[in-house]
C-alpha positions as a Markdown table, in Angstrom:
| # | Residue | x | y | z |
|---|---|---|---|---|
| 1 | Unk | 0.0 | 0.0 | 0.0 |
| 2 | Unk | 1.8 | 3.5 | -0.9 |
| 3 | Unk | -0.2 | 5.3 | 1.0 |
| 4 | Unk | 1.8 | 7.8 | 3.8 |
| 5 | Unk | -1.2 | 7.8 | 6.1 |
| 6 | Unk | -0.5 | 4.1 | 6.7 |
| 7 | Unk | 3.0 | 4.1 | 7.9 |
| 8 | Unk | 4.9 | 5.3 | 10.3 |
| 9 | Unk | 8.5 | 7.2 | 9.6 |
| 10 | Unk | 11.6 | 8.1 | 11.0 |
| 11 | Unk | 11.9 | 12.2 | 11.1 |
| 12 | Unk | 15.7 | 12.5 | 9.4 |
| 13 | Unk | 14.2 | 10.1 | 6.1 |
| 14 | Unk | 12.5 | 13.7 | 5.2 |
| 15 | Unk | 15.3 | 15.1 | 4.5 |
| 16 | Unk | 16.1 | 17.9 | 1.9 |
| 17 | Unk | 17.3 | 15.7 | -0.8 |
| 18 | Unk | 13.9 | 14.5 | -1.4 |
| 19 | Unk | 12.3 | 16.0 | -4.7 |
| 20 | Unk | 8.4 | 16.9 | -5.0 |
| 21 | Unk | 7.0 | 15.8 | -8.1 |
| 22 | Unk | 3.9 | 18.0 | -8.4 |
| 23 | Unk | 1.3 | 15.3 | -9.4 |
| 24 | Unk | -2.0 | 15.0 | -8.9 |
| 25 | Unk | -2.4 | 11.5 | -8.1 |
| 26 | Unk | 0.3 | 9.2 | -6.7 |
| 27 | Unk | 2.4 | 11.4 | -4.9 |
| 28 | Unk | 2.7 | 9.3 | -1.8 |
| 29 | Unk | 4.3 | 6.5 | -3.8 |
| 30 | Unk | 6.6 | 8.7 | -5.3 |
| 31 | Unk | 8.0 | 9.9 | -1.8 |
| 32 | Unk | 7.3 | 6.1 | -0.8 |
| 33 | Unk | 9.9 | 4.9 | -3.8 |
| 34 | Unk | 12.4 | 8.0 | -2.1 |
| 35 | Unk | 12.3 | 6.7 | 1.0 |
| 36 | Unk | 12.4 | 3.0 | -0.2 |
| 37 | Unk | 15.7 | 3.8 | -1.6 |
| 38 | Unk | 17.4 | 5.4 | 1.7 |
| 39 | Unk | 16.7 | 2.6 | 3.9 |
| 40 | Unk | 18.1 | -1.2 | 4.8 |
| 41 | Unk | 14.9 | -2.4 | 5.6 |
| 42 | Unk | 11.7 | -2.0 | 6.6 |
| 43 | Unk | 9.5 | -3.9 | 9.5 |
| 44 | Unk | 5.5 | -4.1 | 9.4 |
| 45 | Unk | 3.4 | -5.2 | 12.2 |
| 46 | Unk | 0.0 | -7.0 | 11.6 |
| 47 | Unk | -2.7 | -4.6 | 12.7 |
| 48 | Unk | -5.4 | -2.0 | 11.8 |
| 49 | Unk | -5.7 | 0.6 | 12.9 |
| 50 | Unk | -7.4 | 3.5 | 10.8 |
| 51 | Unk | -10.2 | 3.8 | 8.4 |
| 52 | Unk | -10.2 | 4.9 | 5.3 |
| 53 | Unk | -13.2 | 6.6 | 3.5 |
| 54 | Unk | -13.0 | 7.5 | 0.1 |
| 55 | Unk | -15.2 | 10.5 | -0.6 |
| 56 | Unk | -16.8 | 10.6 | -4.5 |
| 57 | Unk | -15.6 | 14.6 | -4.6 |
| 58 | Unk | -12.0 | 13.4 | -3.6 |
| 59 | Unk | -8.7 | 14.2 | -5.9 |
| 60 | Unk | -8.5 | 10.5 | -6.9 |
| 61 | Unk | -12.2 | 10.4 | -7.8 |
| 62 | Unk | -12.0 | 14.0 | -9.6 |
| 63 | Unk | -8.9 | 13.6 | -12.0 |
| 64 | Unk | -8.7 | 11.8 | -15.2 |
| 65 | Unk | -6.3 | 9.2 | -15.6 |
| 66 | Unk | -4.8 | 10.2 | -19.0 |
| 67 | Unk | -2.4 | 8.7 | -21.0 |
| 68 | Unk | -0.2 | 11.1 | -20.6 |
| 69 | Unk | -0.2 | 11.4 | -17.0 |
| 70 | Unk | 0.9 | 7.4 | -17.3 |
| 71 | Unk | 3.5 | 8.8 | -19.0 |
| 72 | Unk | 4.5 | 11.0 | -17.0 |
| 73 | Unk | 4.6 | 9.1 | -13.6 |
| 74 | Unk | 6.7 | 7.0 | -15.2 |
| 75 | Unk | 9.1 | 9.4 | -16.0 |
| 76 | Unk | 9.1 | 10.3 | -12.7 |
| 77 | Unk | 9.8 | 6.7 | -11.2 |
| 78 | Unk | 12.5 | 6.5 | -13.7 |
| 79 | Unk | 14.3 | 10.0 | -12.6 |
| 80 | Unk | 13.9 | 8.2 | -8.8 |
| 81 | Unk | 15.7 | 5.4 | -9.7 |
| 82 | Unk | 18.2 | 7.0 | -11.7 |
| 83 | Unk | 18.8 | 9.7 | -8.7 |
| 84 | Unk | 19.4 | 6.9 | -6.1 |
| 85 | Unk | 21.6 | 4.5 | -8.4 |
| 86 | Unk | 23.4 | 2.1 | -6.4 |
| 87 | Unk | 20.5 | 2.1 | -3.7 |
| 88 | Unk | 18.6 | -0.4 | -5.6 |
| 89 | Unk | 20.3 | -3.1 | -8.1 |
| 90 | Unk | 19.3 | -2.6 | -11.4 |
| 91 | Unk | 17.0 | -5.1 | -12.3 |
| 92 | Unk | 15.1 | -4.5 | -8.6 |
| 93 | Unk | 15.1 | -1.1 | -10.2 |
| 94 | Unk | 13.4 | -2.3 | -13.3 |
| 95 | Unk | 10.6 | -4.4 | -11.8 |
| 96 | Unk | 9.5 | -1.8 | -10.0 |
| 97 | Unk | 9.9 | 0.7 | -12.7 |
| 98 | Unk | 7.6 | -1.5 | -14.4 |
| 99 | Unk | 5.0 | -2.5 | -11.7 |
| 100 | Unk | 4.4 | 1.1 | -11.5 |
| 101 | Unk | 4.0 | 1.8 | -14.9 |
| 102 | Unk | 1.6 | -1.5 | -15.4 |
| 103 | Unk | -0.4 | 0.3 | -12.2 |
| 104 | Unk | -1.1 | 3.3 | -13.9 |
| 105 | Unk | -1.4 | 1.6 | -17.5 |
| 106 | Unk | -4.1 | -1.0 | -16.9 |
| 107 | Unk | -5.7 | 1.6 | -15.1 |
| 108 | Unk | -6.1 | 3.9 | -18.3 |
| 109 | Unk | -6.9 | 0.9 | -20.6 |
| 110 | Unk | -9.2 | -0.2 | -17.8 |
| 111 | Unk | -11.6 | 2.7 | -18.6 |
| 112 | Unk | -13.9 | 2.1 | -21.9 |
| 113 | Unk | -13.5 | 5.6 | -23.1 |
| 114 | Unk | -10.0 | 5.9 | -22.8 |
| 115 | Unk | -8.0 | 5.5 | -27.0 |
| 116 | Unk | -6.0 | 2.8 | -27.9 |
| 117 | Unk | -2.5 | 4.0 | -26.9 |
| 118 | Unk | -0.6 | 0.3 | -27.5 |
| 119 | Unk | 1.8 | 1.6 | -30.4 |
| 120 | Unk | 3.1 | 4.4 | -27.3 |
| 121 | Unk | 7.1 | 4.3 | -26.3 |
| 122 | Unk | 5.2 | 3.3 | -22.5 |
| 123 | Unk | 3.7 | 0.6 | -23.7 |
| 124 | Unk | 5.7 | -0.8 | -26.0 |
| 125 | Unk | 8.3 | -1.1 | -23.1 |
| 126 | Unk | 5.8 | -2.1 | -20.9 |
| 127 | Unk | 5.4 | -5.0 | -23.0 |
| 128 | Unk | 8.8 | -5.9 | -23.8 |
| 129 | Unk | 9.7 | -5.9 | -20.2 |
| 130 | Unk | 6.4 | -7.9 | -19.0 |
| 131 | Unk | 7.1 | -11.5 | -20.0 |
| 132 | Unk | 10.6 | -11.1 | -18.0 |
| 133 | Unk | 8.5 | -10.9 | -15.0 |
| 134 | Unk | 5.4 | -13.3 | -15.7 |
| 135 | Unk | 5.8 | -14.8 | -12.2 |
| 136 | Unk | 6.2 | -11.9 | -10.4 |
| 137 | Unk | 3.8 | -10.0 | -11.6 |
| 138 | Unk | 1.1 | -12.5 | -11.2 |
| 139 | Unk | 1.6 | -12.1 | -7.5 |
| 140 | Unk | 0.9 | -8.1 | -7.8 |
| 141 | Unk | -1.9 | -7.9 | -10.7 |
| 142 | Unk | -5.2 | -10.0 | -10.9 |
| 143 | Unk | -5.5 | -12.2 | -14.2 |
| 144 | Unk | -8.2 | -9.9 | -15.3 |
| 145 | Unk | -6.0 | -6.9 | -15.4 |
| 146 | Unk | -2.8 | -9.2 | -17.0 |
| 147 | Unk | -5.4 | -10.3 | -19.5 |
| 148 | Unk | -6.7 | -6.8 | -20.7 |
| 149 | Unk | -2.7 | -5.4 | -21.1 |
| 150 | Unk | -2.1 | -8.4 | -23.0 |
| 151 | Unk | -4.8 | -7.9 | -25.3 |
| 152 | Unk | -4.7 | -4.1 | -25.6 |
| 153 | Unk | -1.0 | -4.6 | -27.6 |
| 154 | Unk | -3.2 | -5.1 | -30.6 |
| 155 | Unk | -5.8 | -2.4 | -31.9 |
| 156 | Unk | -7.7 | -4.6 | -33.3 |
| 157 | Unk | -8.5 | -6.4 | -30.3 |
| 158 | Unk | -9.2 | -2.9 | -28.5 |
| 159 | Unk | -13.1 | -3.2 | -28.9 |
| 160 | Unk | -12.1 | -6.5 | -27.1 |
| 161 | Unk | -10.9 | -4.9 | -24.4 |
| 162 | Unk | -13.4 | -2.4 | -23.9 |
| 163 | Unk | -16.1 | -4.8 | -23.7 |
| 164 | Unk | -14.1 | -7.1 | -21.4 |
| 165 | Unk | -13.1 | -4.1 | -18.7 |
| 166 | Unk | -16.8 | -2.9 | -19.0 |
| 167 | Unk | -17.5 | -6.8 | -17.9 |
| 168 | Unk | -15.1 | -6.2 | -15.2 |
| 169 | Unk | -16.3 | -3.1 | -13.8 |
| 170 | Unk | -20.0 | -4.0 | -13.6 |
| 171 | Unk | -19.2 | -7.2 | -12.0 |
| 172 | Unk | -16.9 | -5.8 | -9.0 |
| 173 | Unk | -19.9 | -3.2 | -8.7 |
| 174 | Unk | -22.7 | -6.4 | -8.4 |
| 175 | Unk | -20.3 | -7.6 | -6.2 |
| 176 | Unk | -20.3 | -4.7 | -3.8 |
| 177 | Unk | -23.4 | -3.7 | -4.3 |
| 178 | Unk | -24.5 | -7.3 | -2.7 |
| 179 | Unk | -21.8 | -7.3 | 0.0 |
| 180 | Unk | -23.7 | -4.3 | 1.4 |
């Protein structure tokens, strides 16, 4: 989870070195990939203790997730990593370059209105580097959202795609709907 409001930090890993990238979504992870990169280790402890409510007026609920804002994290994961070389071996580096860029991607293709963008420099490189990782990233991503990156290389298959993720959505809204 990359949320801030669900950790607990030492005062000196805020330090000046630590760059804001003024985004409008995402920023905790950003500082969370920062800090990631200055310590040894990290310990977590098994226990709740905060609720969170997201609000439908809230910043994550407002913007729209564009294409080129999935550009443009990435860019920014990819000045972290290159800022703190050495901190993190290079192919560690890599899968989380690419976990974060998968995030944000599946979330665009995810939404039926969103273009077919799979001829992009992102996504092309988001699918070269994906099959490295096929174990790994299984653990991270549902199948459903695996399955709708790998058919979204093709535009042809986009209409696919759309009706597939519209599948999605209604069912994970049945789903809470009846949980209620």
């Amino acid at each position: 989870m990359p949320a801030l409001w669900s950790k607990i930090y030492r005062r000196e890993l805020f330090g000046e070195s630590l760059c804001h990238y003024p985004m409008p979504m995402g920023q905790d992870l950003l500082l969370n990939l920062q800090i990631g990169c200055r310590v040894a280790r990290v310990r977590t402890i098994d226990y709740v203790g905060y609720n969170y409510l997201q609000r439908a007026g809230s910043s994550i609920h407002r913007n729209k997730l564009t294409f080129d804002y999935c550009k443009k994290f990435a860019e920014c994961v990819d000045d972290i990593f290159a800022r703190n070389a050495g901190a993190v071996a290079p192919e560690r580096a890599e899968f989380l370059s690419l976990v974060s860029g998968l995030w944000w991607y599946v979330g665009y293709i995810s939404k039926s209105s969103n273009s077919w963008r799979g001829s992009d420099e992102l996504a092309k490189k988001l699918h070269e580097m994906a099959p490295r990782y096929r174990k790994a990233l299984r653990t991270i991503f549902s199948g459903k959202q695996l399955l709708l990156f790998r058919l979204d290389r093709w535009r042809a298959l986009r209409p696919a795609v759309i009706a597939l993720s519209t599948v999605f959505r209604w069912g994970e809204s049945i789903k809470r709907r009846l949980s209620r």
